[in-house]
C-alpha positions as CSV (number, residue, x, y, z in Angstrom):
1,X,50.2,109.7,22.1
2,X,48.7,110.8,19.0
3,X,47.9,114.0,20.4
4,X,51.2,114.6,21.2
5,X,53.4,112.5,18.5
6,X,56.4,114.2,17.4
7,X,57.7,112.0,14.9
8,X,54.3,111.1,13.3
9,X,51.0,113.2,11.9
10,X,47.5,112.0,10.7
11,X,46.5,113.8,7.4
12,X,43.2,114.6,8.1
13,X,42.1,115.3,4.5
14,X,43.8,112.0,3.0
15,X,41.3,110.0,5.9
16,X,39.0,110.2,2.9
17,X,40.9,108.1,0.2
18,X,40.1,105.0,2.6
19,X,38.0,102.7,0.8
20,X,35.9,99.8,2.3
21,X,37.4,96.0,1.5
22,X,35.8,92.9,1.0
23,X,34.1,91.0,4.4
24,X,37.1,89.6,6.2
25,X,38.0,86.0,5.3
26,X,40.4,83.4,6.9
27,X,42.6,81.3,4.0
28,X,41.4,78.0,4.1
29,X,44.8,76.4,2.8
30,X,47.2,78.8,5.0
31,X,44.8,78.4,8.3
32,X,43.6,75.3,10.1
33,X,39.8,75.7,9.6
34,X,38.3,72.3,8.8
35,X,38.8,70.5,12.4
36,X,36.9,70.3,15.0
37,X,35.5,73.7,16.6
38,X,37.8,72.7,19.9
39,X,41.0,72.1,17.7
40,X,40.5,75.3,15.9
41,X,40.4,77.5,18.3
42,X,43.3,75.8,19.9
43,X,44.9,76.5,16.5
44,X,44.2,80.4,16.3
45,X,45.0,80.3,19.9
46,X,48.1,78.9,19.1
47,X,48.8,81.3,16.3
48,X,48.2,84.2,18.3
49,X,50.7,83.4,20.7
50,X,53.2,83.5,18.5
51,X,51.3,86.3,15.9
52,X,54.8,88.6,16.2
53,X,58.3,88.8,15.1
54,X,57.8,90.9,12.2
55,X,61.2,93.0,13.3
56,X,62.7,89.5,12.2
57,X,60.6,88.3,9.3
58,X,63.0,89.5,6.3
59,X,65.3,86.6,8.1
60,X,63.0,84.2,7.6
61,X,62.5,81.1,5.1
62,X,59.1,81.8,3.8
63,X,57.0,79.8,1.8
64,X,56.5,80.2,-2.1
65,X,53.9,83.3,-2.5
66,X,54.0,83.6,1.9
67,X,54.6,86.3,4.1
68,X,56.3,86.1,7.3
69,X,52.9,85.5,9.0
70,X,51.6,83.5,6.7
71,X,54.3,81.2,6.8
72,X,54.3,80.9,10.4
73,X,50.9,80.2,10.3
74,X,50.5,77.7,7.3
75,X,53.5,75.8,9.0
76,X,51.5,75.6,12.1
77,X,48.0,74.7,10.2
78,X,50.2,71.9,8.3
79,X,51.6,70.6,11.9
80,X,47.8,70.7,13.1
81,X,46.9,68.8,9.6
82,X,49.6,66.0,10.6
83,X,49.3,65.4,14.0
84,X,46.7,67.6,15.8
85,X,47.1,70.3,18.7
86,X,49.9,70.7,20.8
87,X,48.5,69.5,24.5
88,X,49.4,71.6,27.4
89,X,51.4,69.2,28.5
90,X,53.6,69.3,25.1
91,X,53.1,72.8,24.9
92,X,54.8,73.6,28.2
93,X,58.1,71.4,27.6
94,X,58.2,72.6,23.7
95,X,61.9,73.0,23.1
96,X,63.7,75.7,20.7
97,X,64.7,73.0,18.1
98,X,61.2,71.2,18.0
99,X,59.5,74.6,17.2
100,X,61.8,75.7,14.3
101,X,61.0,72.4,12.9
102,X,57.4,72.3,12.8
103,X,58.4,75.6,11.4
104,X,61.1,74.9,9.2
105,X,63.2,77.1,10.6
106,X,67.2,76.9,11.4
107,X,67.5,76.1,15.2
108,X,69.4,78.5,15.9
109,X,67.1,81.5,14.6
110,X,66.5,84.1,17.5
111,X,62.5,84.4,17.2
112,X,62.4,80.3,17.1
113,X,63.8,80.6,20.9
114,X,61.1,83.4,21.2
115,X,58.3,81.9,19.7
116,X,59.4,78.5,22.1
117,X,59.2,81.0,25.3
118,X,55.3,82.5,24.2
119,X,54.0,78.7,23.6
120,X,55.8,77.4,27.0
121,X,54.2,80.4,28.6
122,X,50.5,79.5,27.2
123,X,50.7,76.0,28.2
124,X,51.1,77.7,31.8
125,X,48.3,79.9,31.2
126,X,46.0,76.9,29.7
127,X,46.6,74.7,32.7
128,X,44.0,71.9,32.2
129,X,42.2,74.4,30.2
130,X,41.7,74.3,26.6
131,X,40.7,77.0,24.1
132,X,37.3,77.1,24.3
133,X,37.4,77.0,28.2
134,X,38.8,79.9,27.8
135,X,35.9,81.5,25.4
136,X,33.4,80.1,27.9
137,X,35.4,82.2,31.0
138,X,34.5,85.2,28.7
139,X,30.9,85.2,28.9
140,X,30.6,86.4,25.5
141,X,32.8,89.3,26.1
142,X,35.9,89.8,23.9
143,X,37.2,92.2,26.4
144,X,37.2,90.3,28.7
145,X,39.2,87.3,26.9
146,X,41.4,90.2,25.7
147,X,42.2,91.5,29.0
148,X,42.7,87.7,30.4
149,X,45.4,86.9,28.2
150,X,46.8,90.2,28.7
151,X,46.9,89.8,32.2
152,X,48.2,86.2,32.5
153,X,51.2,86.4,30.0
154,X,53.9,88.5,29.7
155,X,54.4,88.5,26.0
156,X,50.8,89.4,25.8
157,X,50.9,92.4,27.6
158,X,51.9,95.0,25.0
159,X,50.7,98.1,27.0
160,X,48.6,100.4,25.3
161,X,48.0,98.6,22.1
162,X,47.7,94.8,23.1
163,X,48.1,93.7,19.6
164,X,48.1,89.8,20.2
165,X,45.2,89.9,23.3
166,X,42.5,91.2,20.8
167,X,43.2,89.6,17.9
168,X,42.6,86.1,19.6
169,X,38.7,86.6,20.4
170,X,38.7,88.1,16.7
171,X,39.9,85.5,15.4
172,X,37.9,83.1,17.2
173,X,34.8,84.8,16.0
174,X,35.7,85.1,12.3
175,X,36.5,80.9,12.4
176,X,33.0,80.9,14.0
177,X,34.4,79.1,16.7
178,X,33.2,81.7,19.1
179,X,30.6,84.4,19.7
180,X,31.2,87.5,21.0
181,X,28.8,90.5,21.5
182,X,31.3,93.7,21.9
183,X,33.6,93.3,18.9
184,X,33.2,96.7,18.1
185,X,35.2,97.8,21.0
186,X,38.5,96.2,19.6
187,X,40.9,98.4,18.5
188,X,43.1,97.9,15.4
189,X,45.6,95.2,16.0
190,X,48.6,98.0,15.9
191,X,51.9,96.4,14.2
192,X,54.0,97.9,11.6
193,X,51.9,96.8,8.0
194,X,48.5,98.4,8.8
195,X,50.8,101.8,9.7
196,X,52.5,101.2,6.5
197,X,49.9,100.9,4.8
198,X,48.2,104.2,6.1
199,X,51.3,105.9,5.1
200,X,51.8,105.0,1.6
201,X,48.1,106.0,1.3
202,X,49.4,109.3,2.7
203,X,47.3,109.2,6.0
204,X,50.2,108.8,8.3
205,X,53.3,111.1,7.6
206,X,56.6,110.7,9.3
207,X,59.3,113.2,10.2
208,X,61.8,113.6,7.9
209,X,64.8,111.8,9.5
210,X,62.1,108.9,10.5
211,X,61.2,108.3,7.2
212,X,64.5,108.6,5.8
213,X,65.3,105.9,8.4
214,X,62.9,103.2,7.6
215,X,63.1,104.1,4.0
216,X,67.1,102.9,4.2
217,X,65.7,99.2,5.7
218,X,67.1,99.9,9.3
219,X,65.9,98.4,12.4
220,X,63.7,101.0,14.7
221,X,64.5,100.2,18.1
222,X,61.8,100.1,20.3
223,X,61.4,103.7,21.9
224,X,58.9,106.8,21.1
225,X,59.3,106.4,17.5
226,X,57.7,103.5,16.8
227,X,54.8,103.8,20.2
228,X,53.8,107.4,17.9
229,X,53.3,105.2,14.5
230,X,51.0,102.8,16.1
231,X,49.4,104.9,18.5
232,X,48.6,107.3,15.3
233,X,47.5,103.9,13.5
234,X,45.0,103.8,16.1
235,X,43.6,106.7,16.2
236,X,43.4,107.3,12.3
237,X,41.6,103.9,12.2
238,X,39.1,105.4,15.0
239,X,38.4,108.4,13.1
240,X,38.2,106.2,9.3
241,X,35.6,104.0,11.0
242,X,33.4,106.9,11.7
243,X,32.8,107.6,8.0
244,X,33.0,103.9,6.4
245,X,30.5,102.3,9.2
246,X,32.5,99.5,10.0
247,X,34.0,98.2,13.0
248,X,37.7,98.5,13.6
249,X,38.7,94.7,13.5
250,X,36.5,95.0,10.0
251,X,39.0,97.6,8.7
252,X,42.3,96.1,10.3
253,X,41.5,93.6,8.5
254,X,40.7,95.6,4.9
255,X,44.1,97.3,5.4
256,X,46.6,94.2,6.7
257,X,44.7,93.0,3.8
258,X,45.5,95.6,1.1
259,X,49.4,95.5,2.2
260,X,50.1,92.1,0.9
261,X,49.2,93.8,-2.8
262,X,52.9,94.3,-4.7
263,X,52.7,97.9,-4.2
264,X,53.0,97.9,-0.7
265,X,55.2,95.2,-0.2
266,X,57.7,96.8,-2.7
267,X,58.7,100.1,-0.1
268,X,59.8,99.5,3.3
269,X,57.9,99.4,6.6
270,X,59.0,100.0,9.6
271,X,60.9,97.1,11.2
272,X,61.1,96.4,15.2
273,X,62.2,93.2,17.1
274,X,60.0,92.9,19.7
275,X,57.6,90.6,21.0
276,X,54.7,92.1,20.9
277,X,54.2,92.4,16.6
């Protein structure tokens, strides 16, 4: 796709304002890190499933100082805090209204209904299972986790980019909940701030009318646009990794990273509602 993007063009030559970030760190207060190894993972798990929704974010009540993500997820850590993991039992009768309360979301709020679907859906998936059953399965392999949770739920299964499936074993690892020994085959986690990032440091350039289009705040619908600014997010990352010598979950994680400074957050991304980020 990036071969062939219409809409969307990597600047070679701006590839080298890229600058290496910090090691990647998990927020102790806004993430659930201090249980036990099994409930953590069931947290990040948990997160993960729901890890999307950014097309809907602006809608959102966030937390003081929180981005859409990061008020999903502190809610979560908080309702992990207070009463511990939601069993797979719990997770596959979850209702709409009991989700955008843990949340503290209005009830009727479109991605609460969404987000109740994905964690319906993973208490299928888990069965009798529970996180780390699942780490076990993999053997070690993030790949292979990836591809599971690809394979065994639809709102996983974002074709081409599956956003959601690899940041779960990434995750896992960085909570040191789980080892795995292929990291470095992870791809970015492709959603719309790492692109935006990219562009404002004038790696990615849009077309004209696409630009002018996100710039005004509107909703891209989900279509070739939007597949070209990922797919190009991808490939940039591919080619950045080359020359900092870091892995590409290292430097998703440098860029998602570097867009929650003010000067990022302050021009417009691109905004999709979808399930998939």
């Amino acid at each position: 796709m990036a071969a062939t993007a219409q809409w969307v063009r990597i600047d070679l030559d701006a590839l080298e304002r890229v600058e290496a970030g910090p090691p990647p760190a998990l927020d102790p207060v806004r993430h659930y890190l201090e249980g036990s190894p099994q409930d953590v993972a069931s947290y990040f798990l948990t997160v993960d499933t729901v890890n999307f929704g950014s097309g809907w974010f602006p809608t959102l009540r966030k937390r003081a100082g929180s981005s859409g993500y990061f008020t999903v997820a502190w809610a979560i850590a908080d309702r992990f805090r207070a009463h511990g993991p939601w069993t797979s039992a719990e997770l596959r009768a979850l209702r709409t209204d009991e989700i955008a309360e843990a949340l503290g979301q209005p009830r009727d709020h479109e991605l609460m209904a969404l987000y109740a679907q994905a964690l319906r859906a993973l208490g299928v998936f888990l069965g009798e299972r529970d996180a780390l059953a699942l780490v076990r399965e993999a053997r070690g392999c993030a790949e292979a986790l990836a591809t599971q949770l690809a394979s065994g739920m639809a709102l996983f299964a974002d074709r081409g980019f599956y956003k959601r499936a690899q940041i779960v074993p990434a995750n896992l690892a960085l909570a040191g909940v789980a080892r795995f020994t292929d990291l470095h085959r992870l791809t970015i986690f492709a959603d719309n701030l790492v692109p935006h990032v990219l562009r404002c440091d004038g790696v990615l350039r849009y077309d004209e009318r696409l630009a002018a289009h996100i710039d005004a705040g509107l909703l891209l619908p989900v279509g070739r646009e939007e597949r070209e600014i990922r797919a190009c997010a991808v490939h940039a990352c591919e080619l950045i990794v080359r020359r900092v010598g870091a892995t590409e979950h290292e430097l998703d994680n440098w860029l998602w990273s570097r867009g929650q400074a003010p000067r990022y957050k302050a021009l417009p991304r691109h905004r999709t509602r979808c399930v998939y980020y």
